[in-house]
C-alpha positions in Angstrom: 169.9 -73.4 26.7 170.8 -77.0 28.5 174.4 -77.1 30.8 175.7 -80.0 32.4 177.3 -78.5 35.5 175.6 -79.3 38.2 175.3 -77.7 42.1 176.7 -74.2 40.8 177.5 -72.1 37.6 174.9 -71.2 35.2 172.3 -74.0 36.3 171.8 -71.8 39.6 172.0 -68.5 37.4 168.5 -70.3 35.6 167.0 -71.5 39.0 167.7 -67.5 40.3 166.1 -65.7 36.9 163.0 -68.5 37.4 162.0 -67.4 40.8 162.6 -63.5 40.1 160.0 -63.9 36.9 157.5 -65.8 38.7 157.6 -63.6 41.7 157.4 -60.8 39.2 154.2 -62.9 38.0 152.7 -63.1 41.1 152.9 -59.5 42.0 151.3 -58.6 39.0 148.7 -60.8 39.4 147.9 -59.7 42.8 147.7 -56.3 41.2 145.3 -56.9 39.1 142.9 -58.9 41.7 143.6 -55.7 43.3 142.2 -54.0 40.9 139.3 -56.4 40.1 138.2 -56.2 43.6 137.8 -52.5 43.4 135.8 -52.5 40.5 133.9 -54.8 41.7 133.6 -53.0 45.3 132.1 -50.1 42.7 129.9 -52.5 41.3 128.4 -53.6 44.8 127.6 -49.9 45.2 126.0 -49.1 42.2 123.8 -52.1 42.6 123.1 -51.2 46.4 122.6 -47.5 44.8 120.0 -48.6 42.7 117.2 -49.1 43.7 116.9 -45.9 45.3 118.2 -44.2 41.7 115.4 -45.9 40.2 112.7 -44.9 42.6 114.1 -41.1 42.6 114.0 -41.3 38.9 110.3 -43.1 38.7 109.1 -39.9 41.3 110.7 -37.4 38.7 109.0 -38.5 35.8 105.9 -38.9 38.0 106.5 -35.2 38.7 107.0 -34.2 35.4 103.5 -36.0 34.2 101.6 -34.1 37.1 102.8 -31.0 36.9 102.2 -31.2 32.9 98.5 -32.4 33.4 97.7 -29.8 35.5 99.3 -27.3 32.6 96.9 -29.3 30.6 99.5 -31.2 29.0 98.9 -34.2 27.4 102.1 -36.2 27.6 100.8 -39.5 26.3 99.2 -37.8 23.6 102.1 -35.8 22.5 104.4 -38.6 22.3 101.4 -40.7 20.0 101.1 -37.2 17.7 105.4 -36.9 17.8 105.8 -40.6 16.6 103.1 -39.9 14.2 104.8 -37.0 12.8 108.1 -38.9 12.4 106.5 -41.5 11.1 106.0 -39.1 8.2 108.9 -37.1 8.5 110.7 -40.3 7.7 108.7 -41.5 4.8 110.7 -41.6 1.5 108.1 -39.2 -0.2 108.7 -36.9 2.6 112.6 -36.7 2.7 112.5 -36.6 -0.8 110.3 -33.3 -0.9 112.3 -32.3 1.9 115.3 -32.3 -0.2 113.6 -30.3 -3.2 113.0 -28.0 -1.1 116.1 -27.3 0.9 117.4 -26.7 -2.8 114.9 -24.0 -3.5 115.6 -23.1 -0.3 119.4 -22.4 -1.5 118.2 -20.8 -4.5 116.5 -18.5 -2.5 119.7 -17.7 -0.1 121.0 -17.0 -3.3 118.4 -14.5 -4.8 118.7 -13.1 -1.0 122.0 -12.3 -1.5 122.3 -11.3 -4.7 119.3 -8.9 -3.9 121.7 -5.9 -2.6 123.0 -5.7 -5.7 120.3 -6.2 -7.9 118.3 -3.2 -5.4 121.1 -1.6 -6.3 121.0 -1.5 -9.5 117.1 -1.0 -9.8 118.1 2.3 -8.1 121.0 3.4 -10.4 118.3 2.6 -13.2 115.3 5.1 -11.9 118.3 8.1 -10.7 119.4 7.7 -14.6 116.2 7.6 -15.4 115.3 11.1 -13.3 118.0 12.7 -14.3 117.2 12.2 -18.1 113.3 13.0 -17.5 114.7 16.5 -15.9 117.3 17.1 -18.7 114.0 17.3 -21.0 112.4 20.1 -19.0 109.8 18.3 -17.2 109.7 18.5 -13.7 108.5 15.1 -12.0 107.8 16.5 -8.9 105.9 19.1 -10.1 103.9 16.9 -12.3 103.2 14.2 -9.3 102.2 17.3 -7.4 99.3 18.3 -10.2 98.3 15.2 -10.8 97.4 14.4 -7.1 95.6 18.0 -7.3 93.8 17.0 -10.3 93.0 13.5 -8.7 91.5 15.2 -5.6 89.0 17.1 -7.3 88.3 14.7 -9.3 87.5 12.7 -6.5 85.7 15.8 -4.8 83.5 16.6 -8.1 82.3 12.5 -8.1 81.0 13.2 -4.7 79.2 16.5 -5.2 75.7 17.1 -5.4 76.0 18.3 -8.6 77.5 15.0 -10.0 75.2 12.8 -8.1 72.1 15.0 -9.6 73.3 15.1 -13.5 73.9 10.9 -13.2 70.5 10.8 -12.3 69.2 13.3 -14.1 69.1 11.2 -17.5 71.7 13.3 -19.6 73.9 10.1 -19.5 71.0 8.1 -20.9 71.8 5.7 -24.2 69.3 6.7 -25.5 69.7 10.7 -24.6 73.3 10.6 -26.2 71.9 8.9 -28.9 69.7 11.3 -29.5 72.3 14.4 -29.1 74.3 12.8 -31.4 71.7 12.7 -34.3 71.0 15.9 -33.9 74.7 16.8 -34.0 75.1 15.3 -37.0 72.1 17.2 -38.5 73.2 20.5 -37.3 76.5 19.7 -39.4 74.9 18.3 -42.6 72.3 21.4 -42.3 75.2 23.6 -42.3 77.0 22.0 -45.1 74.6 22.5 -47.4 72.6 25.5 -46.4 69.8 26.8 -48.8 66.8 29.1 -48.8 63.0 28.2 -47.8 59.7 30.8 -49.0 56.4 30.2 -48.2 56.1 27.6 -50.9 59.1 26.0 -49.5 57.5 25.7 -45.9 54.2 24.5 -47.0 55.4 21.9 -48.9 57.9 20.6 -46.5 55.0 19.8 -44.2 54.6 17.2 -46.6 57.7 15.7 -46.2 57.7 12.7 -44.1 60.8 13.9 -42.3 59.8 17.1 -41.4 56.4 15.2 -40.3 58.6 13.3 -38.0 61.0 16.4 -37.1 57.8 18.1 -35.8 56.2 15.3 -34.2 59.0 15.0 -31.9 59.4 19.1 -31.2 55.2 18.8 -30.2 56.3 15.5 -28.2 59.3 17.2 -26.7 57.2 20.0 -26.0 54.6 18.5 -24.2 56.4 16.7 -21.8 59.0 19.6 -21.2 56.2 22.0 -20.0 54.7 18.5 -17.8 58.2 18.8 -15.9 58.4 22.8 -15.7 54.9 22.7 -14.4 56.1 20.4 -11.7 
């Protein structure tokens, strides 16, 4: 805005508002360098400050090193085995198992919580099952009870003396039960067809290659039964 009075009216109104700003201006200005010089006053500290910081700081981790070697603590070698690990820890390989296996681990949180119900369940299953096992007359408890019994002397007759002497006895042989078995069958074929024997009948059988045998084995058996009674 431009007036053409001159000494007084509005030109010394402008000349008035131009000296209040700029004083204004100034003060402002001073406040800040005020404010400048203090930060920099904190500044000057800091930096006078630090050298003894630093050296405080160097005997602290000095400390720290000592007191871990004499723990046996190898610092240095920690730090080498740490950046190894995370090294590896980082590899894409690794984060990608990683995150296969914080899903399974979900899963699992899952299955953990669902178990409850699912224990639950299992036991609503064997009560039902009880229960209809008892509605039939049998008595589970009971029947646990015997067969322990029955287990323990089983147990008791594997151990006994008499056990130990029949397994070595030979009565378990092949070739024992082999033989008791042929001669069960002939005691049940002989009985089948039973029939009468004179004299005549007898004296020819020893003729009979069968009987020859029959009676080879009784002499045989004989023999070496009265070796072991005579022992």
């Amino acid at each position: 805005m431009t007036y053409t009075h001159t000494n007084s009216g509005p030109t010394g109104e402008v000349h008035t508002l131009e000296t209040g700003h700029i004083a204004e201006l100034l003060n402002q200005l001073m406040e800040r360098m005020d404010r400048l010089e203090q930060h920099l006053a904190k500044v000057n500290t800091l930096a006078d400050e630090a050298p003894a910081l630093l050296a405080m700081a160097t005997d602290t981790v000095d400390g720290l090193y000592r007191d871990a070697a004499n723990a046996g603590v190898d610092i240095d070698e920690r730090l080498k085995v740490g950046l190894v690990a995370l090294e590896r820890l980082t590899d894409p390989a690794t984060l990608r198992a990683l995150a296969g296996l914080s899903e399974q681990l979900v899963t699992l949180d899952q299955l953990a919580r669902q178990a409850p119900g699912f224990a639950a369940m299992t036991v609503d299953m064997i009560d039902e099952l009880y229960a209809a096992i008892r509605n039939q007359g049998i008595d589970l408890e009971d029947t646990a009870r015997q067969g322990l019994i029955a287990l323990r002397n089983l147990v008791a007759l594997m151990q006994s003396d008499e056990m130990k002497a029949l397994m070595s006895s030979g009565v378990l042989d092949p070739k024992t039960l082999q033989i008791m078995g042929a001669a069960a069958h002939a005691l049940v074929s002989a009985q089948r067809e039973p029939r009468r024997a004179g004299p005549m009948a007898l004296l020819g059988a020893l003729f009979n290659r069968d009987v020859q045998r029959s009676l080879g084995f009784a002499l045989n058996f004989a023999e070496r039964f009265g070796q072991k009674l005579s022992g």
